[in-house]
N, C-alpha and C positions, 0 to 999 in steps of 0.2 A: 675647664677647657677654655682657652680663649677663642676671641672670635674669629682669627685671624684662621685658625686650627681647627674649630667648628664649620667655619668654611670650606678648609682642606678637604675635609671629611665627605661634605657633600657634593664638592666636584668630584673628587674620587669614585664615592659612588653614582654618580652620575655616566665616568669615563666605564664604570664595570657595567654598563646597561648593554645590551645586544647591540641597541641601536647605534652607538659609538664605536661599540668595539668593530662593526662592519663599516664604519666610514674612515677609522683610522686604522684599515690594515694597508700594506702596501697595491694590494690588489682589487683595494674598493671599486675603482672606475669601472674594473673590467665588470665585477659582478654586478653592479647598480646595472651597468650593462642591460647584463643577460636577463636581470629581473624585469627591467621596464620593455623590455623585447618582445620576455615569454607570457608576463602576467596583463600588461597593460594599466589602464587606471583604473580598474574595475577589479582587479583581484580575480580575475574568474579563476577557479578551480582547473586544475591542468592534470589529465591520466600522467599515473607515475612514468610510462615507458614513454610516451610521447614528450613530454618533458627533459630525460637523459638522453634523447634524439636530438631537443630543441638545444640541450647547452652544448653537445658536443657540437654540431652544426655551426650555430654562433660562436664559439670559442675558436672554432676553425677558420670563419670569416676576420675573425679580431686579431689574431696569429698570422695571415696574408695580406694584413693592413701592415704592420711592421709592428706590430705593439709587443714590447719583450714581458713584461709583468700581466703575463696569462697563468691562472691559477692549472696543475698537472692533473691528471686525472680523468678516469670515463666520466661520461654524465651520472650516473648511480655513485660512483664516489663521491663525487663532487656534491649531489644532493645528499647523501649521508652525510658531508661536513656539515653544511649548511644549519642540516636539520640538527646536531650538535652544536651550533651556533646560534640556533632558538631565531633565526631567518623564515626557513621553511617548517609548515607541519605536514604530516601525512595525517589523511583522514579518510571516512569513507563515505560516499557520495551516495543519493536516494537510492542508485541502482546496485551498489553494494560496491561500486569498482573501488579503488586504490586512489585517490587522488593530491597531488602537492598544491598547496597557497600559501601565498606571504603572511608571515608573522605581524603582527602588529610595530613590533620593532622594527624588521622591514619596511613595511610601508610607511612609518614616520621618517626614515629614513629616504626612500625614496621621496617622498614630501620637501625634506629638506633641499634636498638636490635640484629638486623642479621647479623650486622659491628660489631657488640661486640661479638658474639658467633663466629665469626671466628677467627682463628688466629692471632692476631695481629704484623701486619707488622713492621721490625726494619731497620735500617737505612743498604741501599744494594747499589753495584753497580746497582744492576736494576733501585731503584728510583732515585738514582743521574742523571742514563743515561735516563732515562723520562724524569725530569725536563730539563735535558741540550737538550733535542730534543726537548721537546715543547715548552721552551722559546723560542729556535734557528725557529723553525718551523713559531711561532705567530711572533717572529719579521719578518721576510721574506715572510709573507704575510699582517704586518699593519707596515712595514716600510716605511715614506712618501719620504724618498729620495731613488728615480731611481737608481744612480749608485750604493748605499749599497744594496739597492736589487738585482740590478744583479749580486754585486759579489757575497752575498750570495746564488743566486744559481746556479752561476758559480763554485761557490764551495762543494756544495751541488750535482752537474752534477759531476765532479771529482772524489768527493768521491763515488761513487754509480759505476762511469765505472771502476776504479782502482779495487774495488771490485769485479766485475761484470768478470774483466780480470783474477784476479785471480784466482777464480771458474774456467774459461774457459781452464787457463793452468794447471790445474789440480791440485792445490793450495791443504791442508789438510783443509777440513772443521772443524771450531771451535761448535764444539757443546754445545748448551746451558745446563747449570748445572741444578741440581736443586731448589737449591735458586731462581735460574733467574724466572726458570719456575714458581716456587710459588708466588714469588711476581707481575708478571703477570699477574696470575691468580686471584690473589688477588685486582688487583687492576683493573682490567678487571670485574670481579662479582661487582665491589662494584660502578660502574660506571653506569652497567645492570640496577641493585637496584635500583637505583634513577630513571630511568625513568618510572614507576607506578605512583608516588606520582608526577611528574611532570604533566603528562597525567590530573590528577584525577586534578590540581590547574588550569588547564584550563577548562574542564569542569565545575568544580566547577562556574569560573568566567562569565563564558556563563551564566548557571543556572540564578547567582546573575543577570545577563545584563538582563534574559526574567523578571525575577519578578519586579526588576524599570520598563521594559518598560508596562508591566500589569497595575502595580499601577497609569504610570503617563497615561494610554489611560484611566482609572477610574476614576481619577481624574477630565481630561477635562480642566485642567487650561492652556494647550497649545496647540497650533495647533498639528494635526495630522502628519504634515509634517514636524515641527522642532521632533518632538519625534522620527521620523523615522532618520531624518538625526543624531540627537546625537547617535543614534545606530551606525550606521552606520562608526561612528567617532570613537568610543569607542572599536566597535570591531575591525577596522583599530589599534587604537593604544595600544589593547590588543595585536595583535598579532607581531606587531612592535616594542616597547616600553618595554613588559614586558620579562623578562628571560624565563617566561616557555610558552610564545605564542614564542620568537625566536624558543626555542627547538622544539617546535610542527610544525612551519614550516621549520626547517633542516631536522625533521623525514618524513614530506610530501614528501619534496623533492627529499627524499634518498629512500623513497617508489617508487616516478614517477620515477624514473631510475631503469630500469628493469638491467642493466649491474652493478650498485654497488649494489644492492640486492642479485646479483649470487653470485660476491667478497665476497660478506658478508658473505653469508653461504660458500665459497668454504673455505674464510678463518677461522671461528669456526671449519668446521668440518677439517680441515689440525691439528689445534691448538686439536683440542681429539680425532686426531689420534694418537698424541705425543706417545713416548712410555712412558714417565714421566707421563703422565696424567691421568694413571690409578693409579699411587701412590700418587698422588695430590689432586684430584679432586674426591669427593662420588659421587653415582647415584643423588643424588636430587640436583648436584651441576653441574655435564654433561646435566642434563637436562634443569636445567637455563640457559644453555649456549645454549643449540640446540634450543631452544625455544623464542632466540632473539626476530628471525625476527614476530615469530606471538605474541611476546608482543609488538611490536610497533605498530602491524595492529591492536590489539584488542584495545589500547589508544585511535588512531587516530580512529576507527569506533563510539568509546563511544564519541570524541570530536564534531567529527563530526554530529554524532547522537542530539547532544546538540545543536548546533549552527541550524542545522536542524528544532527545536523546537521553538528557537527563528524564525527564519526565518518566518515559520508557523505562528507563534503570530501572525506577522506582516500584513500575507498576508490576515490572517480572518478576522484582522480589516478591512483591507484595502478592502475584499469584502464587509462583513455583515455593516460596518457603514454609515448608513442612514444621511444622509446631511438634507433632507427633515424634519423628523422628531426631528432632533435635532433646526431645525430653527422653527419650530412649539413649541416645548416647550419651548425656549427661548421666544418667542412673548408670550407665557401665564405665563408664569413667569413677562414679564414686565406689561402684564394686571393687573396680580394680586396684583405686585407692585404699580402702579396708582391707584387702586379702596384704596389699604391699605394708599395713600397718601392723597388721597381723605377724608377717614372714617378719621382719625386721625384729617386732619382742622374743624372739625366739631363734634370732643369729646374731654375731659376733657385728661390729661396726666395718669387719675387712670381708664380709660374708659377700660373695658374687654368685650369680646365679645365671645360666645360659637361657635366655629369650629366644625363642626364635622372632623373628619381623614378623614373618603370616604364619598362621595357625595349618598344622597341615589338615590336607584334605583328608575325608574321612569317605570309603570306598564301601559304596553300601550296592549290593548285586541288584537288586529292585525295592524299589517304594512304593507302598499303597496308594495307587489312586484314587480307590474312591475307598471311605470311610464308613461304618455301620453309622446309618440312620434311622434312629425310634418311628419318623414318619412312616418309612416303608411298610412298618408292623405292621399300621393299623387297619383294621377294617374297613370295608368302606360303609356309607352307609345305609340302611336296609332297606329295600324297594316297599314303599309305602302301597298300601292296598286300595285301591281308587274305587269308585261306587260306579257298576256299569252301566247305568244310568246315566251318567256322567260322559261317559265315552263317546266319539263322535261317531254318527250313524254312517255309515258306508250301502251304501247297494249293491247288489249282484250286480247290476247292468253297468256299473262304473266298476268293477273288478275286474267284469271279461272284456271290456272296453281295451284296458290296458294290457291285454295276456297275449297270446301269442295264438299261431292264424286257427280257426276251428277247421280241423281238419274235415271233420264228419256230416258239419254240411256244407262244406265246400265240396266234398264225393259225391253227396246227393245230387249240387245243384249239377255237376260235370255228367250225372248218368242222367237227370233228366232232359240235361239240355240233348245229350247224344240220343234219346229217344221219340226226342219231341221227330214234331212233321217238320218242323221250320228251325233248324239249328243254328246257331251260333256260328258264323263263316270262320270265327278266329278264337283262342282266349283271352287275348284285348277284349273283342265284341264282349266275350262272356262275362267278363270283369265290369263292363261298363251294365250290364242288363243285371249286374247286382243291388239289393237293395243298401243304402249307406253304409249299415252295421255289419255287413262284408264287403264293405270296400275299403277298409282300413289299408294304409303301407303294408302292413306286417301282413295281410290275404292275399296280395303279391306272390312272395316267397311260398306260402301255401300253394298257390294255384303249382306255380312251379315245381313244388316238388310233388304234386299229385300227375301233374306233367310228365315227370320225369321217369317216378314210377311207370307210367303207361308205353312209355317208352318213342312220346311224340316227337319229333324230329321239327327242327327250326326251319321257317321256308325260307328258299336262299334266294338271291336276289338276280335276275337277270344279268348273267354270264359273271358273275362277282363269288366269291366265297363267303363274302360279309354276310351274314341273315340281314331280312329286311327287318327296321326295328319297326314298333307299335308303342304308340300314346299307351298307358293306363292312369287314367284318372282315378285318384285313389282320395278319400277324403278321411282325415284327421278327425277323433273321438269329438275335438273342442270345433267341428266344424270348418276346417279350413281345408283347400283343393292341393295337393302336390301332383305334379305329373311325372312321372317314368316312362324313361323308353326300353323299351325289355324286346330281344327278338322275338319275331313275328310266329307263334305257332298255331298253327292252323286246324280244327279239330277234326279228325278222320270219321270216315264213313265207318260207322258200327258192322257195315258186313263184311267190310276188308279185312287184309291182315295188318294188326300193330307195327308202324315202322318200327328198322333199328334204333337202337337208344345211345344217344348222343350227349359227350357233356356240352353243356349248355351255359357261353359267359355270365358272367353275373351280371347283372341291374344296373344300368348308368344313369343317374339319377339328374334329371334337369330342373329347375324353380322356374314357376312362371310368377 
């Protein structure tokens, strides 16, 4: 091939690039448009329905301008071409929403556009002393002989303290012109500019790395572990190898340093303090400058965010994929292959046979749930004979501690109290003139039903139905006081007659 033809080749594919093919359609303007409208210089991420709002809306304004070459369509068409045009991707954002951003082709493209609506730079002291400092610069740091680098900056150190002396002795400062400033400026913005479409070509390549590693863990035609390690390669020499993973790890890096970060911004904002800078530079132009450092944070979050995703891919295979069941299907696949080798030695080469797709169902009226288990058989094991010696000794007086009220001399203590000289005014009273080991809770309930039987009646309370209640101080086996308030009954004179017998509420129990 000649060279004339080798070249053809490469403008050709050049012109088949996304980024071309949206600037030489007849409708570019409009959509450069609507891009730098809806997206901005920042790329932000735009929800899908808010977006088919924002072009039909814009597209409406550009149509009442008088512009005849308006692309047809709703906003949702229009962004499905788009997105067939490798301009827009849909993706889906932290919160899981739906959202569109510029392609990297896009944005080179808008890039372009933005480098032509500015002023265009002429040949200046400024860009001559650029190039003579960054040639001078890249040599002096990819020069491989020793001594010419140290003279270089041994001369480089020279020139900086002669400088540096002069300032000191109080030398006249040279103040930069305006020319200087604008081309600076100019060449400084258009530097900015490209790092979006940078950003966007490595995410981009992320993207492409999750969807191979998708297809080949679907495929199944290679171990699980070579498809991880070729990731792993790929994204090693994505970010090694290619121009715009260099960029993305210079911007990392320039991120992890909290001390070039502060330079960075002390030096923008020194550079539009200028006083030239307000004759130089518009609002929307100060603002691309102030707005550096969180355009490289919002790149590197979107890059990172990506690689993030791949990563994920990786790790839910690497949980959810069953070994077990994929070596089960392989073994019924080679059954199925043997019976098929089998049928074939024993028909004709034109032999057909009806398959069904699925296997039918097989209608069984009940299944055993539970299964015979040998454990259930077994014995248990046999209660071992313990020496009673051994046993813990228990007392009488801690058995009937714990039992239930002594009825028999709780009768006792109730007829002697009724024969004493000096009785008991109430069975409160009588409860409290108990010794501790019947004044348990549970001799309460006793008194009461020895009560009941008698057939004592509750004393009711001045012009009330309510009975009057009574403390009983009752004291716990482990020594501790509970009080009750129980209605009031009062113990009758042994010569009278028994009152009627009354039921009697239960026990309402207070803590002190």
């Amino acid at each position: 091939m000649s060279d004339i033809a080798g070249e053809l080749a490469r403008v050709k594919g050049a012109f088949a690039q996304p980024t071309l093919t949206l600037l030489h359609q007849r409708q570019a303007p409009v959509v450069i448009t609507v891009f730098r409208a809806a997206f901005g210089r920042n790329n932000r991420p735009i929800p899908t329905a808010r977006l088919h709002t924002q072009v039909e809306e814009h597209l409406a304004e550009i149509r009442q301008s008088g512009e005849l070459e308006v692309p047809s369509g709703s906003g949702r068409d229009l962004c499905q071409r788009w997105m067939r045009g490798q301009w827009l991707v849909r993706a889906l954002d932290e919160t899981g929403n739906e959202v569109y951003s510029l392609t990297s082709h896009a944005q080179q493209a808008l890039e372009l556009v933005t480098s032509m609506t500015r002023d265009r730079a002429t040949l200046s002291e400024h860009r001559i002393a650029t190039i003579l400092g960054t040639v001078r610069r890249f040599n002096a740091e990819a020069n491989p002989d020793r001594t010419a680098r140290v003279t270089l900056l041994n001369q480089e150190i020279a020139r900086l303290q002669a400088e540096r002396d002069r300032l000191v002795d109080g030398a006249a400062m040279v103040s930069a012109t305006e020319d200087f400033m604008h081309e600076g400026f100019t060449e400084l913005l258009s530097l900015i500019s490209a790092l979006p479409s940078d950003f966007a070509r490595v995410e981009e390549r992320f993207g492409q790395i999750r969807t191979e590693i998708l297809a080949a863990f679907r495929a199944e035609d290679r171990p699980a572990g070579e498809v991880i390690d070729d990731y792993l390669a790929r994204a090693d020499a994505l970010m090694t190898a290619t121009h715009e993973g260099r960029a993305f790890e210079g911007a990392f890096a320039l991120l992890r340093d909290d001390a070039l970060v502060t330079q960075l911004r002390e030096d923008l904002g020194a550079l539009l303090d200028h006083p030239l800078s307000d004759r130089i530079l518009g609002d929307a132009e100060r603002a691309e400058l102030r707005g550096t450092v969180k355009l490289v944070r919002d790149g590197l979050d979107r890059v990172l965010a990506q690689r993030s995703r791949v990563t994920a891919t990786l790790k839910e295979y690497i949980v959810s994929h069953d070994v077990a069941r994929d070596r089960a299907l392989e073994q019924t696949l080679r059954q199925v292959e043997s019976e098929l080798m089998t049928w074939m030695a024993t028909t004709g080469p034109r032999a057909s046979h009806d398959v069904p797709l699925l296997p039918p169902r097989v209608s069984v009226d009940h299944l055993r749930e539970r299964f015979y288990d040998p454990a259930d058989d077994v014995l248990p094991e046999p209660i071992g004979t313990t020496d009673p010696d051994a046993a813990p000794r228990t007392a009488l007086a801690d058995l009937r501690a714990q039992g239930g009220p002594q009825f028999g001399t709780l009768r006792q203590r109730i007829d002697h109290a009724l024969a004493s000289d000096s009785p008991a005014a109430s069975l409160g009273a009588l409860f409290d003139e108990l010794e501790p080991t019947l004044r348990r809770p549970v001799e309460i309930f006793g008194l009461l039903h020895l009560a009941a039987e008698r057939g004592w009646l509750a004393a009711e309370a001045d012009q009330a139905e309510v009975p009057t209640p009574e403390t009983y101080g009752a004291i716990r086996p482990d020594g501790t006081r509970r009080d009750f308030a129980i209605p009031r009954l009062s113990l009758p004179d042994p010569d009278l007659e028994p009152a009627r017998t009354t039921d009697q509420p239960p026990p309402q129990e207070t803590v002190r």
